[in-house]
C-alpha positions in Angstrom: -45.3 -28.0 11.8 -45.1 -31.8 11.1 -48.6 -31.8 13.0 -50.1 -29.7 10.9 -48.5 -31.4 7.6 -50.2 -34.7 9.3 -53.8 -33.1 9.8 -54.0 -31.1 6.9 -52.5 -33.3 4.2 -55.7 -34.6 2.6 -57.8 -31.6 4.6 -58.9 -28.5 2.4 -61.2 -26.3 3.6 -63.5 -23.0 1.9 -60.9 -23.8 -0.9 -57.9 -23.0 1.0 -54.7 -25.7 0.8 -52.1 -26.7 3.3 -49.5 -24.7 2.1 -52.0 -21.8 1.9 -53.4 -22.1 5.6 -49.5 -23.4 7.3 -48.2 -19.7 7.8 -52.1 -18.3 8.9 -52.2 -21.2 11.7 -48.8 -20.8 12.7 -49.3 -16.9 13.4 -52.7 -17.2 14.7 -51.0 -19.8 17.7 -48.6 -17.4 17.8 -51.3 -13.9 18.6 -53.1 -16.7 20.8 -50.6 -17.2 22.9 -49.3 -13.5 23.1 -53.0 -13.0 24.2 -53.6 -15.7 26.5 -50.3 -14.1 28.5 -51.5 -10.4 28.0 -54.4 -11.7 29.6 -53.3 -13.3 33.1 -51.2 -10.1 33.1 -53.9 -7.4 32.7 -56.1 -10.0 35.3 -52.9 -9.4 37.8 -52.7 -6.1 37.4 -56.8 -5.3 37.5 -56.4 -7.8 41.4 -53.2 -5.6 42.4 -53.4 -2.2 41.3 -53.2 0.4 44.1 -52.9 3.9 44.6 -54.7 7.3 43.2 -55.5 5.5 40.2 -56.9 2.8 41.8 -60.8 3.0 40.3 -59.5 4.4 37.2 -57.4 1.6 36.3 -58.9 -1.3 38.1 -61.9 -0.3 35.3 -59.6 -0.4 32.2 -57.6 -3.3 32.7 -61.2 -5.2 33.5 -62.4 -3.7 30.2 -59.5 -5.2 28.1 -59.1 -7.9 29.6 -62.8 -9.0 28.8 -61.7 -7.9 25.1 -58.7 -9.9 25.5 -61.2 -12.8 26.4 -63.2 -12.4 23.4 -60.3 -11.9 21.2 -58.8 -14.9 22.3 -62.1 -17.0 21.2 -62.0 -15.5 17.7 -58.4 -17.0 17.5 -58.9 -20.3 18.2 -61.8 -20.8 16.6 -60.5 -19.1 13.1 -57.6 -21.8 13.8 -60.4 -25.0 14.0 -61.9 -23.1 10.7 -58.9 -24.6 9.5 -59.5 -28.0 10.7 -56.3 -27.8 13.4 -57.1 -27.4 17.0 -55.2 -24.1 18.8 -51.9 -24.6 20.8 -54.1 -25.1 24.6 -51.7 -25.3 27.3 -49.9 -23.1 29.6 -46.6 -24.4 28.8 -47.0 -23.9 25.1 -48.3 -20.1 25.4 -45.3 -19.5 27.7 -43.3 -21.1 25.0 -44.7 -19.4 22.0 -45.6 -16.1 23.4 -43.3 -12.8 23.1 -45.8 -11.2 25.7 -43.3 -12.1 28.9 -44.8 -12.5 32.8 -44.4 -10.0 35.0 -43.2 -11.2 38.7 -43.5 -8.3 41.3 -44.9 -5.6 42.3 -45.5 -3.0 39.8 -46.5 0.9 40.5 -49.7 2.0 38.1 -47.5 4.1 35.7 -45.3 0.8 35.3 -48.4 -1.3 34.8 -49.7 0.9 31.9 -46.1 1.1 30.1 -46.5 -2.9 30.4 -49.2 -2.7 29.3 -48.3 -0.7 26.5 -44.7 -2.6 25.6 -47.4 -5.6 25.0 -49.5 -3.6 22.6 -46.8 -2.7 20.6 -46.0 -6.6 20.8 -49.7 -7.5 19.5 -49.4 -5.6 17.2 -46.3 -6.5 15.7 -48.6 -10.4 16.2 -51.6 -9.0 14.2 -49.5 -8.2 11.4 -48.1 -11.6 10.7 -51.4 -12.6 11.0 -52.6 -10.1 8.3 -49.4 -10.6 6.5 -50.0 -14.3 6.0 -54.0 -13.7 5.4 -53.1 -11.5 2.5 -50.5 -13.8 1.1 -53.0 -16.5 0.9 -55.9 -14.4 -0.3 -58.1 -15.0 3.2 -60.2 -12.3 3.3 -61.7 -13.3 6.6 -58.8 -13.7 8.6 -57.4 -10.4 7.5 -60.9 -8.9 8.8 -60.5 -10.1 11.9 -57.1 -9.2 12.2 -58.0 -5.5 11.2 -60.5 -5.3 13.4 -57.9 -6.4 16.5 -55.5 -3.4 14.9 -58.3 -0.6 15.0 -59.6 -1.7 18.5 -55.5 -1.8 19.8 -54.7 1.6 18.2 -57.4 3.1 19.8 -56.9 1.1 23.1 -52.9 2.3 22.6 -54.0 6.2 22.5 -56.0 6.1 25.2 -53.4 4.8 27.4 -50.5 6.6 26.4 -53.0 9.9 27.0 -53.1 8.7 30.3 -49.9 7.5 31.1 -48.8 11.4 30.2 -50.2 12.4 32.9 
């Protein structure tokens, strides 16, 4: 925080204040780190997945983690919109994230409810995001956190449907 008070006292950017943009950067470090781990985790399980299901899932986990790629890039570049740069080590994703690593060997079923326990996680992330977006009237950061909610319902759906099976 004292960072960002350091940075940001005499910045103000697209007419936004410190106090307005504090709580937006803090929650968008916050989903960027819960991503960055979501990430080596769904690369992990896309290398290790065996089994039945092995086509199947070795397909969906490369598909969101590619998204999870993308989505990570939006992040930290809606946090240097801000004039900060985005927390960009290991240790402080590790430290930030809620998204915990996974050490092991998981069956497929248990890598989709993983999977899922992280969406629900996310999501939980892309809320305070929205939450402080709203608060400080930033329309563009609540887009882009609403379009990271439709995409993880959907994404959530699909594999729960599957896990069902």
């Amino acid at each position: 925080m004292e960072e960002i008070i350091k940075t940001q006292k005499s910045y103000k950017k697209l007419g936004f204040t410190y106090l307005e943009t504090a709580e937006i950067v803090i929650t968008l470090n916050q989903l960027l780190s819960n991503y960055i781990i979501h990430y080596h985790k769904l690369r992990s399980f896309h290398w290790n997945v065996e089994g039945g299901d092995f086509f199947e899932l070795h397909e969906q986990f490369e598909i969101e983690y590619n998204e999870v790629k993308s989505q990570t890039d939006t992040i930290a570049e809606r946090i240097r919109v801000f004039g900060l740069k985005p927390k960009n080590t290991l240790k402080e994703y590790l430290k930030l994230s809620r998204i915990t690593e996974i050490e092991g060997e998981l069956t497929p079923i248990a890598m989709v409810k993983e999977i899922l326990k992280d969406f629900q996680i996310l999501h939980d992330s892309i809320l305070d995001v929205m939450n402080a977006a709203l608060e400080a009237g930033d329309s563009a950061t609540e887009e882009m956190a609403t379009e990271f909610i439709r995409r993880l319902e959907k994404r959530h759906w699909m594999f729960t449907s599957w896990s069902k099976c």
